[in-house]
Backbone as numpy.savetxt, mean C-alpha at the origin, in Angstrom:
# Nx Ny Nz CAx CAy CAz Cx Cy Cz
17.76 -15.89 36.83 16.91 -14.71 36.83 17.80 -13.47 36.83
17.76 -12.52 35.95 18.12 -11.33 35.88 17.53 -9.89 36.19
18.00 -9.01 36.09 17.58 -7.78 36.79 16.40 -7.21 35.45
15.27 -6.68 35.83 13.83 -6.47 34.58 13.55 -7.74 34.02
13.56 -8.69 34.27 12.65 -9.88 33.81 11.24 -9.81 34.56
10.78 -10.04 33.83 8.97 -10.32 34.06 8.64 -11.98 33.70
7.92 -12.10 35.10 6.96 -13.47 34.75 5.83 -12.98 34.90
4.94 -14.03 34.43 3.42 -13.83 34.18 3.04 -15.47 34.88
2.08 -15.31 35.70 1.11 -16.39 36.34 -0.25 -16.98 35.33
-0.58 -16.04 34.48 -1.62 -16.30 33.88 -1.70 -15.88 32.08
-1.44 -16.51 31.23 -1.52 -16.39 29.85 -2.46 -16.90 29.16
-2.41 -16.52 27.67 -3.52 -16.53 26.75 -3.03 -17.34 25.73
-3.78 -18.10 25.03 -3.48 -19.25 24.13 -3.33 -18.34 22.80
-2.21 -18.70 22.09 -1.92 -18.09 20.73 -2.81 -17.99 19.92
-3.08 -17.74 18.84 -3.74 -17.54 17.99 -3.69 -18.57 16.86
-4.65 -18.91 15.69 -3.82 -20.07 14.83 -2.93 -19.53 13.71
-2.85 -18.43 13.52 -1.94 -17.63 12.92 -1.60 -16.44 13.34
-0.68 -17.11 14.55 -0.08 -15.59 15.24 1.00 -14.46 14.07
0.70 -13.34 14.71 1.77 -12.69 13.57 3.02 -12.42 14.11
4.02 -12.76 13.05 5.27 -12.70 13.27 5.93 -11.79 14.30
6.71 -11.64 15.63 6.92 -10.68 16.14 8.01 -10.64 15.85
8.81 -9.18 16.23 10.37 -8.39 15.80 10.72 -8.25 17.21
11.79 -8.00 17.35 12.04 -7.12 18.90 11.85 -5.80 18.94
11.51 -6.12 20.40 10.92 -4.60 20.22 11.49 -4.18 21.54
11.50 -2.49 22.20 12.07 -2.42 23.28 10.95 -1.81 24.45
11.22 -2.46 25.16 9.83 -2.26 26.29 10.07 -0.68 26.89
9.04 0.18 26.71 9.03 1.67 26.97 8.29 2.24 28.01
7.56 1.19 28.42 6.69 1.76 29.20 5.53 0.73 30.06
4.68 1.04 31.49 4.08 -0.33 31.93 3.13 0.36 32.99
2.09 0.01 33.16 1.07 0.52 34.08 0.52 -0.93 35.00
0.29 -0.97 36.11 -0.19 -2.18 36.63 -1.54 -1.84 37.42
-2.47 -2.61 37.09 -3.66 -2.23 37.87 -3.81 -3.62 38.22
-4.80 -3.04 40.18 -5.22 -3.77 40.41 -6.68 -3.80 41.00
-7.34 -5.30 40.21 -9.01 -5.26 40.37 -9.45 -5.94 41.79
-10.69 -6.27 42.16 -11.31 -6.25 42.97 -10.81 -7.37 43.75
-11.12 -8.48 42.49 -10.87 -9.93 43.09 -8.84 -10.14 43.17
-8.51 -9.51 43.74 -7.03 -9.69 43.93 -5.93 -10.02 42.98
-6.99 -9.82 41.37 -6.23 -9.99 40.16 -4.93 -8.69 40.03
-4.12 -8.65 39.23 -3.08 -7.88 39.13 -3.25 -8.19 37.10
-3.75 -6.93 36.47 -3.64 -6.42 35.24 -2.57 -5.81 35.00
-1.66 -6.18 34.15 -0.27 -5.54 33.95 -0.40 -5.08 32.20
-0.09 -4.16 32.10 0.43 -3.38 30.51 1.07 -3.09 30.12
1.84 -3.22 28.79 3.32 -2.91 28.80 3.03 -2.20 27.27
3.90 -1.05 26.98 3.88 -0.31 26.07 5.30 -0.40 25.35
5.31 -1.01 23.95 6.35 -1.88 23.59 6.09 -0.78 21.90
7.93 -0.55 21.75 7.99 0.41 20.84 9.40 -0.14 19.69
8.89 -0.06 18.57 9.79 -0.97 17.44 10.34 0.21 16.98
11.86 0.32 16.97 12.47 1.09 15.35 12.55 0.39 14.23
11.78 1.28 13.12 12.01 0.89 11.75 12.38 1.89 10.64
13.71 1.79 9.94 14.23 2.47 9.34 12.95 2.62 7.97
12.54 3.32 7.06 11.96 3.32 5.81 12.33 2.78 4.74
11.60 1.86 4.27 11.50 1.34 2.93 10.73 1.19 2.01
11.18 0.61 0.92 10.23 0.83 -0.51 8.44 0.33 -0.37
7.50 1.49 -0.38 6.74 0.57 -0.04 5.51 1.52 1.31
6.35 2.34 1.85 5.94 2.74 3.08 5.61 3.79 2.81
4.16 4.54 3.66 3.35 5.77 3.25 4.08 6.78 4.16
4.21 7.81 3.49 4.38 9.19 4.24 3.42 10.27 3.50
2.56 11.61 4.40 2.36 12.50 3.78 2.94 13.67 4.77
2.32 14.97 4.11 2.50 16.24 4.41 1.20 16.42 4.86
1.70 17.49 5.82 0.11 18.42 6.51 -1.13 18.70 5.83
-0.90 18.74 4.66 -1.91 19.20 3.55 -2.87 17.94 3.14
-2.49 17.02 3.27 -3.04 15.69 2.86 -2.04 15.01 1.06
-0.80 16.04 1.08 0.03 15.12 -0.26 0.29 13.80 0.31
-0.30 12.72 0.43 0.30 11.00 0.58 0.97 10.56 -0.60
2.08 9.70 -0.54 2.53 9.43 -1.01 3.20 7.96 -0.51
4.03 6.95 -1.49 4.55 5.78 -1.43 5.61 5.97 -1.75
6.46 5.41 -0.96 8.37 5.94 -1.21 8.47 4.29 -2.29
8.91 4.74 -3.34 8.91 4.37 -4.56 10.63 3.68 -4.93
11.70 4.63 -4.19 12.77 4.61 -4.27 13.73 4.76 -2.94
14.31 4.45 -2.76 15.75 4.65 -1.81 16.90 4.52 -2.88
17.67 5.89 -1.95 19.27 6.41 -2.63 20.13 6.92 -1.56
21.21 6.64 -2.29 22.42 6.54 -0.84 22.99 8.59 -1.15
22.73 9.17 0.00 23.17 10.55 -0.06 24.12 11.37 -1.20
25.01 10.13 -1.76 25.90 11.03 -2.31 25.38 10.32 -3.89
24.47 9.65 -4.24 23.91 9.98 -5.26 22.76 10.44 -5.64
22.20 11.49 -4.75 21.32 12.31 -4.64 21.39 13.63 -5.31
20.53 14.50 -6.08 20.98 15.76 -6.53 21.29 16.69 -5.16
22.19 17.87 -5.42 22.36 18.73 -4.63 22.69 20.41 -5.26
22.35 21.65 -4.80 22.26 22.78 -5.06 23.90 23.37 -5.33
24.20 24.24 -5.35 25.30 25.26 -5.23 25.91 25.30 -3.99
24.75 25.63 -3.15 25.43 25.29 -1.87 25.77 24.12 -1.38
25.60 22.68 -1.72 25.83 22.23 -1.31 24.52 20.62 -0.44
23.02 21.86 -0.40 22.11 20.90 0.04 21.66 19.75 -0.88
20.99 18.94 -0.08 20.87 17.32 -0.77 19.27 17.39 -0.11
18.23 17.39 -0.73 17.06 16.54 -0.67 17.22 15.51 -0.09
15.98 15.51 1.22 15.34 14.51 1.87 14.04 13.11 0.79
13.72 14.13 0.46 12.49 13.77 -0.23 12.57 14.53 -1.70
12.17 13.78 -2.67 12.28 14.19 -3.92 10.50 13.74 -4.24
9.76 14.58 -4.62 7.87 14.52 -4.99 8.16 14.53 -6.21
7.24 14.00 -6.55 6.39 13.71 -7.95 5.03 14.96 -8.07
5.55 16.35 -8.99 4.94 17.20 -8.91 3.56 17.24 -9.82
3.19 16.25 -10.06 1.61 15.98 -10.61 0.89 15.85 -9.58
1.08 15.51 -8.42 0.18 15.83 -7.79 -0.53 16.77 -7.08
0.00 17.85 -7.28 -0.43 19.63 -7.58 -1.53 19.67 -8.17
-1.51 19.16 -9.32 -2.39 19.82 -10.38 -3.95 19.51 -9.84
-4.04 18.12 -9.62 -5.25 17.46 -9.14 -5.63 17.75 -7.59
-4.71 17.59 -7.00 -5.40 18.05 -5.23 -5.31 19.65 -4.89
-4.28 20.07 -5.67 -4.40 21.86 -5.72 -3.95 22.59 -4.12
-2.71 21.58 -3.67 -2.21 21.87 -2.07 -1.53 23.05 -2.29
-1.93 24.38 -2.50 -1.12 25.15 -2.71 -0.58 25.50 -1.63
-1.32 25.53 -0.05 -0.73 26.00 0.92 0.73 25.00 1.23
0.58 24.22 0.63 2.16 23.27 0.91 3.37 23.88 -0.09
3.10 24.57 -1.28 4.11 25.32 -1.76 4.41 26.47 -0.96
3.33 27.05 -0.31 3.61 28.69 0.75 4.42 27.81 1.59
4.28 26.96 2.38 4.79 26.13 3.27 6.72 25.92 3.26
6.45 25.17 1.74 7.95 25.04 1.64 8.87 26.74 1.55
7.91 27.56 0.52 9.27 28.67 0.40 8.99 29.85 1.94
8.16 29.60 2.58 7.64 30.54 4.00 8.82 29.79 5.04
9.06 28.18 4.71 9.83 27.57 5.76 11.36 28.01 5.58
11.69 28.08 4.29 12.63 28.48 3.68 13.10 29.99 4.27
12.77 30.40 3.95 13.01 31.82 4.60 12.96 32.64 6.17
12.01 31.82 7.00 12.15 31.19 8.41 13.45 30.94 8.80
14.01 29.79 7.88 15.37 29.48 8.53 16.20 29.88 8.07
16.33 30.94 6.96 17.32 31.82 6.93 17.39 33.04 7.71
16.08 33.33 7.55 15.63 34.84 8.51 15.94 34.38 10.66
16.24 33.12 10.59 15.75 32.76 11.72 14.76 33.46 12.82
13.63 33.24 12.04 12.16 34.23 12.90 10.95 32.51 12.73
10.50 33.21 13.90 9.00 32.26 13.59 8.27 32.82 12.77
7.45 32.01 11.65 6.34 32.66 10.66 5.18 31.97 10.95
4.23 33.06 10.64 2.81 32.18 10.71 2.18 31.50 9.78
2.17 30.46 9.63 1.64 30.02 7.70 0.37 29.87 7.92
-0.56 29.85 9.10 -1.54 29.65 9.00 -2.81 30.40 7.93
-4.05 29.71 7.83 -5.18 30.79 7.02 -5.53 32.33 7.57
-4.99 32.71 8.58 -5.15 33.57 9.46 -4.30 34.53 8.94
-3.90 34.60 8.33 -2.60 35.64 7.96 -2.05 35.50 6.56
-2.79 36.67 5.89 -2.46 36.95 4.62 -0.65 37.09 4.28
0.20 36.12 3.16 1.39 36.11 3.19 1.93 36.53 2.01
2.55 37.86 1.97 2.77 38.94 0.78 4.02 37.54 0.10
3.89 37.21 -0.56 4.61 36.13 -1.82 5.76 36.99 -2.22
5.25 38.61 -2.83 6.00 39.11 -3.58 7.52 39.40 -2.43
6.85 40.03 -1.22 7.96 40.58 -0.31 9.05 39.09 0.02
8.49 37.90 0.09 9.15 36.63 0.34 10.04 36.89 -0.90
9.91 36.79 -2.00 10.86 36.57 -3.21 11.84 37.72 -2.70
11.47 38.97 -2.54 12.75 39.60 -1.93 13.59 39.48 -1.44
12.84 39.16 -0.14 13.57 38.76 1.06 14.98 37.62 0.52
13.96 36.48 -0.34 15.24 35.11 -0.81 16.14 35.67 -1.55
16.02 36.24 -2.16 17.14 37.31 -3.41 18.17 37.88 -2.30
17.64 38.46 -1.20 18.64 39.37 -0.57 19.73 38.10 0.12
18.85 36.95 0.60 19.67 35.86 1.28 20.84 35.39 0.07
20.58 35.43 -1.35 21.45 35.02 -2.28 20.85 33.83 -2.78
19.66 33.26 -2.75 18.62 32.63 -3.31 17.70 32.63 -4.23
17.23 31.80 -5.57 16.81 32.39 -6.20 15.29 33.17 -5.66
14.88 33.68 -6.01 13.87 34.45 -5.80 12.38 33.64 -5.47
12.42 32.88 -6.92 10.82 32.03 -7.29 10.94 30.65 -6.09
11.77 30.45 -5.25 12.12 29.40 -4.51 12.50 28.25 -5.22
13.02 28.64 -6.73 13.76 27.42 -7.28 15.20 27.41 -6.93
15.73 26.42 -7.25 17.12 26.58 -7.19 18.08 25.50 -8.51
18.78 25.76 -9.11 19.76 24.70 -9.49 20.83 24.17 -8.96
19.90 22.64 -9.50 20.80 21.39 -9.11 21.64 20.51 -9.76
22.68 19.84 -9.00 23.77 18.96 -10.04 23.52 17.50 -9.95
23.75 16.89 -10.87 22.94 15.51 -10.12 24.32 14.49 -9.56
23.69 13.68 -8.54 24.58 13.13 -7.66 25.50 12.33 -8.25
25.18 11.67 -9.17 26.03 10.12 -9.59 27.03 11.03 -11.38
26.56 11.93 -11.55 27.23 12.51 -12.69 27.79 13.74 -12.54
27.58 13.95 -12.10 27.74 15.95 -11.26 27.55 16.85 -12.87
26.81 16.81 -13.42 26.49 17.80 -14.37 25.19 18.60 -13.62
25.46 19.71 -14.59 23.94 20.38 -13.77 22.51 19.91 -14.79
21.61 19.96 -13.68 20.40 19.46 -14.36 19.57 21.01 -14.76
19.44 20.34 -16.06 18.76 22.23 -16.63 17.50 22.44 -16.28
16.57 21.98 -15.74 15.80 22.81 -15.07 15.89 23.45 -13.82
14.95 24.33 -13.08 15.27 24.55 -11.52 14.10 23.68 -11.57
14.42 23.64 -10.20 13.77 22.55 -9.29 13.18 23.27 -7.66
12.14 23.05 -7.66 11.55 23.78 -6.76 11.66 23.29 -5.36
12.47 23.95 -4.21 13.18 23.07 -2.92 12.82 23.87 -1.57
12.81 23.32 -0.90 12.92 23.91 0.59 12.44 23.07 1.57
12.03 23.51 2.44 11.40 22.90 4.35 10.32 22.85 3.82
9.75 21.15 4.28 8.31 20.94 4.69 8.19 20.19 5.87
7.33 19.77 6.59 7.07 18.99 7.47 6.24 18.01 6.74
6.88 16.32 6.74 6.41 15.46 6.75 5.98 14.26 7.47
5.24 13.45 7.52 5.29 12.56 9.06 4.75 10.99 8.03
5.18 9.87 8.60 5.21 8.58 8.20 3.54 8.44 8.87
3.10 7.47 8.31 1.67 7.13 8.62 2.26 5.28 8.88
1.27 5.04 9.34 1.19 3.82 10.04 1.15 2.26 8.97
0.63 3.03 7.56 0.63 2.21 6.59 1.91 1.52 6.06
3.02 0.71 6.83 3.98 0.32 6.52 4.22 -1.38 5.77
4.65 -1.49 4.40 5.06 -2.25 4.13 5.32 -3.88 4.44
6.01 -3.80 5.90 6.32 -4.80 6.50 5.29 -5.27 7.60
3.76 -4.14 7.52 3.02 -5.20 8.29 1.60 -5.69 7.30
2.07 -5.35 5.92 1.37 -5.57 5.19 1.53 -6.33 4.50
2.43 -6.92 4.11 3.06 -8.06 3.17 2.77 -9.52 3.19
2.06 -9.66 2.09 1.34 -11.53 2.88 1.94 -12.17 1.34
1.74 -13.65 1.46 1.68 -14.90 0.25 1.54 -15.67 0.65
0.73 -16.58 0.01 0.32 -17.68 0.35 0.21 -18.82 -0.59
0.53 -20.07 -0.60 0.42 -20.89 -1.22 -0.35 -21.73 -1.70
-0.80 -22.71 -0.21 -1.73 -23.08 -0.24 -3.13 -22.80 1.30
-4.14 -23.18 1.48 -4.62 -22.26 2.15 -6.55 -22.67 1.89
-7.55 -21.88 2.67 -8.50 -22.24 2.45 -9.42 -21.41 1.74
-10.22 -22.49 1.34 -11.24 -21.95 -0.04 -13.27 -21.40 0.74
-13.33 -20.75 -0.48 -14.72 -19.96 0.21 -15.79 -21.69 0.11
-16.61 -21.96 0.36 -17.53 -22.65 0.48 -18.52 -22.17 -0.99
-19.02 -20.72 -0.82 -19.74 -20.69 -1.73 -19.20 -20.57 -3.17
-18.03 -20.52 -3.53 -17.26 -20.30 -4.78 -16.20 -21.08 -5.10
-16.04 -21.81 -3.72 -14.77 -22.47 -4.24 -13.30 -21.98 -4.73
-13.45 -20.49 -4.50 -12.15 -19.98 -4.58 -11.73 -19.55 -3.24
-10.38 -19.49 -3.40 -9.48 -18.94 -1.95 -10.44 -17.24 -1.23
-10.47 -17.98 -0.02 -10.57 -17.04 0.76 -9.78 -15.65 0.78
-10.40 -14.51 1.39 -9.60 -13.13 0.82 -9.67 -12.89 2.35
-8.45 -11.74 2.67 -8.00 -11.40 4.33 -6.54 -11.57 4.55
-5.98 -10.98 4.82 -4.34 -11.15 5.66 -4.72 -12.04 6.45
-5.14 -11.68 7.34 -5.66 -12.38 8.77 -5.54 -13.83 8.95
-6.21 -14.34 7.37 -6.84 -15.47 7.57 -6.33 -16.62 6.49
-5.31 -15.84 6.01 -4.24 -16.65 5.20 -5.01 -16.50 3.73
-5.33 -15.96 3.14 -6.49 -15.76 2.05 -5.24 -15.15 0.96
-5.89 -15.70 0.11 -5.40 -15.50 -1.44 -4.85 -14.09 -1.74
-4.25 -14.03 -2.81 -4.13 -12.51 -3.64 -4.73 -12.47 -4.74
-5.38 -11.12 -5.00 -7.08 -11.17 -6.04 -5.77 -10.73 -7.24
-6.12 -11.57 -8.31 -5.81 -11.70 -9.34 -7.15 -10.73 -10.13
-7.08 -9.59 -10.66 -7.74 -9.02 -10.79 -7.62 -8.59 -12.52
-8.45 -7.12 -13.12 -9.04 -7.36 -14.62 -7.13 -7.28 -14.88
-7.26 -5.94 -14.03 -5.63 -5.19 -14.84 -4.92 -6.71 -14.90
-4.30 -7.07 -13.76 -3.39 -8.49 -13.96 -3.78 -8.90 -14.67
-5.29 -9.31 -15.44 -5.55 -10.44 -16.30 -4.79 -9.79 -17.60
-5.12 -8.32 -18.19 -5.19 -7.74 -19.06 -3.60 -7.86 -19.38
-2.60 -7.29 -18.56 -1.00 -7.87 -18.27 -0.57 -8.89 -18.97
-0.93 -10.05 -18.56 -0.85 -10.80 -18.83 -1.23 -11.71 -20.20
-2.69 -11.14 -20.93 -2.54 -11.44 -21.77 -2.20 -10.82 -23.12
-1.50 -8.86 -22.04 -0.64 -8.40 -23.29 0.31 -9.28 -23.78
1.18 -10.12 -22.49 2.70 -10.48 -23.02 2.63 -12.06 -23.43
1.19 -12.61 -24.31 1.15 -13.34 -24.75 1.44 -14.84 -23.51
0.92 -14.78 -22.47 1.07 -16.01 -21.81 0.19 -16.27 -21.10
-0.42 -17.27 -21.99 -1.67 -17.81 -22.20 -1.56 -19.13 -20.95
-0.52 -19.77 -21.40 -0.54 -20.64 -20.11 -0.77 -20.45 -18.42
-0.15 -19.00 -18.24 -0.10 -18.63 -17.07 -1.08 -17.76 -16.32
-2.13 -17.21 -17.60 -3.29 -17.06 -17.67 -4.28 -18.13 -17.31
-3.96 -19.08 -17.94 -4.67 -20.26 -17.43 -4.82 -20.69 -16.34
-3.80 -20.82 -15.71 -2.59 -20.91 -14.18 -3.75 -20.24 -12.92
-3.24 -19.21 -13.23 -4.32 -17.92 -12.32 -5.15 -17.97 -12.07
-5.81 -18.15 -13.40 -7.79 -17.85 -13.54 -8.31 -19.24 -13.49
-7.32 -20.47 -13.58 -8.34 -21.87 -13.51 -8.17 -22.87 -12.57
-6.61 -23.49 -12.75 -6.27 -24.40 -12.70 -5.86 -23.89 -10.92
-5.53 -23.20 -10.80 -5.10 -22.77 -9.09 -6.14 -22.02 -8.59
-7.77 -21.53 -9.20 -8.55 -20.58 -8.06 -9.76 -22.19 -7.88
-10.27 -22.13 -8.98 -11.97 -22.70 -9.24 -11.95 -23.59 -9.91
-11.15 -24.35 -10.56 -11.37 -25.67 -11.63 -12.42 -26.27 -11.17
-13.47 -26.99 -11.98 -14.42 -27.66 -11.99 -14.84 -28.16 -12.91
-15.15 -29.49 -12.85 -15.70 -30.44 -14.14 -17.53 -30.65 -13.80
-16.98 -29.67 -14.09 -19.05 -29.95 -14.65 -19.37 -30.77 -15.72
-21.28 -31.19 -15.52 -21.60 -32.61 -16.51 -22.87 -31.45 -17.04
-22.62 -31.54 -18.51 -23.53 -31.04 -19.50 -24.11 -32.13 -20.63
-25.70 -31.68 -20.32 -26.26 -33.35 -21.11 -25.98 -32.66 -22.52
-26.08 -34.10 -23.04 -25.40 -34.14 -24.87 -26.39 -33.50 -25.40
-27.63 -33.31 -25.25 -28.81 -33.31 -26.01 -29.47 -31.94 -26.21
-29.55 -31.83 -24.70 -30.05 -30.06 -24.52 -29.17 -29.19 -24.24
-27.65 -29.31 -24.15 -26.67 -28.92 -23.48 -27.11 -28.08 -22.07
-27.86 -28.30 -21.03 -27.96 -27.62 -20.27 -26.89 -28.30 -18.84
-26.81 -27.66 -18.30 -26.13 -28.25 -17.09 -26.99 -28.86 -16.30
-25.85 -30.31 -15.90 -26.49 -31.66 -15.51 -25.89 -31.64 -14.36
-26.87 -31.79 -12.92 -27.19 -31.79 -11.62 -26.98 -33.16 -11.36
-27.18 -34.14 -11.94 -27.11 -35.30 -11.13 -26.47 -36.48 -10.81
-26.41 -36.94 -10.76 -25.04 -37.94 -9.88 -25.06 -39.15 -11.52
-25.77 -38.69 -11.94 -25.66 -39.77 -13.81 -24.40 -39.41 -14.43
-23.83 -40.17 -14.72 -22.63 -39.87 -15.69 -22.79 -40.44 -17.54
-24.51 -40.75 -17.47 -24.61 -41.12 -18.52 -25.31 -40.03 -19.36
-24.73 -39.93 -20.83 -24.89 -39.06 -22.19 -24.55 -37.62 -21.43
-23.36 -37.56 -20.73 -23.54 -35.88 -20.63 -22.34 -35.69 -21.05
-21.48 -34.50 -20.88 -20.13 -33.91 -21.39 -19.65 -33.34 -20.36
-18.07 -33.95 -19.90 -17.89 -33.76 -18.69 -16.79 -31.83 -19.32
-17.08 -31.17 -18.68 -16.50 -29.84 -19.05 -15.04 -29.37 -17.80
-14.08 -28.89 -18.28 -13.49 -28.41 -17.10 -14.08 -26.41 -17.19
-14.61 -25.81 -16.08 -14.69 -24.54 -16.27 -14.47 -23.91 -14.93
-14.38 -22.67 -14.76 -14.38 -22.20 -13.23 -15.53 -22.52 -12.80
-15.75 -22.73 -11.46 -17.20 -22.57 -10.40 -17.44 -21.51 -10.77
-17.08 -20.51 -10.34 -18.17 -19.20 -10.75 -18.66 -19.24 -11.55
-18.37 -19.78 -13.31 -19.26 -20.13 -14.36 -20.76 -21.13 -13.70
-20.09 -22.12 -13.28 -21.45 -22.60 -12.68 -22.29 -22.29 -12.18
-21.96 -21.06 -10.93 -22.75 -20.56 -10.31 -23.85 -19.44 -11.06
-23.29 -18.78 -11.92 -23.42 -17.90 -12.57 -24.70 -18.71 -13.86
-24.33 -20.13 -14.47 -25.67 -20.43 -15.08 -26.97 -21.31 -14.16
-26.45 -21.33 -13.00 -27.28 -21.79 -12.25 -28.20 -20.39 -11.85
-27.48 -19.51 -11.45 -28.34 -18.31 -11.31 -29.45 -17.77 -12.12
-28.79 -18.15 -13.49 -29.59 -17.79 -14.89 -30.43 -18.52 -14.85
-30.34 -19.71 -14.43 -31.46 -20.71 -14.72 -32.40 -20.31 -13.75
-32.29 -19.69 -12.31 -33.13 -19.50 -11.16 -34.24 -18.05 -11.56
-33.68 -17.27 -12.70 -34.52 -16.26 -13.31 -35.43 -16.87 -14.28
-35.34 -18.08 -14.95 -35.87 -18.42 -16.19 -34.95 -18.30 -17.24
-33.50 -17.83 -17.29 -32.76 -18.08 -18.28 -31.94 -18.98 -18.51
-32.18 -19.99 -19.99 -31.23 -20.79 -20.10 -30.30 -20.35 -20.65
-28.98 -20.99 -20.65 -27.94 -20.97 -20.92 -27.64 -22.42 -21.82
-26.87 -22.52 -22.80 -27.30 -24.02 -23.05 -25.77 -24.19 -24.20
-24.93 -25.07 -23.95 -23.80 -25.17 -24.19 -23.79 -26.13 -25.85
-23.65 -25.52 -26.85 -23.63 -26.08 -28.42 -22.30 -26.53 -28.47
-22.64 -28.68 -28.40 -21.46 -29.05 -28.43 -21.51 -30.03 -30.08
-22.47 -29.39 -30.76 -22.37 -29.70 -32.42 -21.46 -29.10 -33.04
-20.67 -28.04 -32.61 -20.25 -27.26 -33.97 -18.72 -27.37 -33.27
């Protein structure tokens, strides 16, 4: 026994798919105690995780975004002076959400920390733009809050300016590594016969139109097959020779045994429950 070890008298049975734990470092602990001489203990347990490809961050404004890329500092672009971008945006998303107060933001922060003064960026306070461009000109900055940059891995200058400064950004909870599932094999819905859907619950990944469409741009038909048959819903359904309608019953005589997805089945069984037949032409 060592010095901060904890035992516990009373535990809880795992789960059937517990989730993976990391180490983590214990930060914090409250102990209550109830009526019947129980002792409730809590422990407030806190993980570092560096950022990776994959993981949501936005700005105050509501810009969200998915870090798309990681780059090592010194092949990063950098200014005249010398600065290197934290964050490099994808400036289309201006046009459509229209965050303009996050452009006041960056060149108001900008000039804050040259001026070293507090500013107010709030809606409360009309912010003369024109007197800011001054102000950056007098610091030796360009004016419009662009600046030119050289790029990291070539050191030429890149001919546009590039629009830079201070924002406040914060990571959201949507991270990568507690989102990441695959599964192999696993259980199927009852009513469809295809894999169950859920992290939770070990459930499939939805192979969906776009993937289908993908896929049968780059001509692979087999693996198309793969996806959509042979690994969700295969089913040999019995279609009589005569009327081609689909055959319900345990006869294996004069019908046509078919391989198709269940959902097809379900889907002419449905038809049939409106009054529509469906009826499979196995003459031609």
């Amino acid at each position: 026994v060592k010095e901060n070890y904890v035992f516990f008298d009373k535990v809880e049975k795992p789960k059937k798919n517990p989730i993976p734990t990391r180490l983590k470092n214990w930060d914090n602990f409250v102990i209550l105690k109830h009526d019947s001489n129980s002792i409730l203990a809590k422990f407030l347990l806190r993980e570092g995780r560096n950022p990776e490809i994959g993981d949501k961050f936005s700005s105050r404004h509501g810009q969200k975004g998915v870090c798309g890329f990681l780059k090592s500092i010194q092949d990063m672009p950098f200014s005249e002076k010398g600065i290197s971008p934290d964050i490099i945006m994808n400036p289309h998303g201006f046009p459509s959400r229209m965050t303009i107060g996050k452009t006041i933001e960056i060149i108001l922060s900008k000039y804050a920390c040259l001026s070293c003064k507090f500013e107010d960026g709030s809606i409360f306070k009309k912010i003369n733009l024109e007197k800011l461009n001054r102000c950056l000109a007098n610091f030796g900055f360009v004016p419009n809050g662009k600046d030119f940059m050289y790029c990291g891995m070539t050191g030429d200058l890149i001919n546009n300016e590039i629009y830079s400064g201070i924002v406040f950004y914060q990571r959201l909870k949507h991270m990568v590594s507690d989102k990441i599932h695959s599964r192999a094999t696993g259980l199927k819905s009852k009513l469809t016969f295809q894999p169950i859907e859920g992290r939770s619950k070990g459930g499939g990944l939805r192979f969906g139109e776009m993937e289908r469409d993908c896929i049968i741009s780059f001509g692979a038909s087999e693996l198309a097959l793969d996806r959509l048959l042979i690994n969700s819903d295969i089913y040999e359904a019995k279609f009589d020779k005569k009327s081609g309608i689909l055959n319900t019953s345990n006869s294996y005589k004069d019908v046509y045994i078919v391989r198709i997805p269940y959902a097809c089945k379900l889907l002419l069984q449905e038809l049939q429950s409106m009054n529509i037949i469906a009826r499979l032409n196995f003459n031609k």
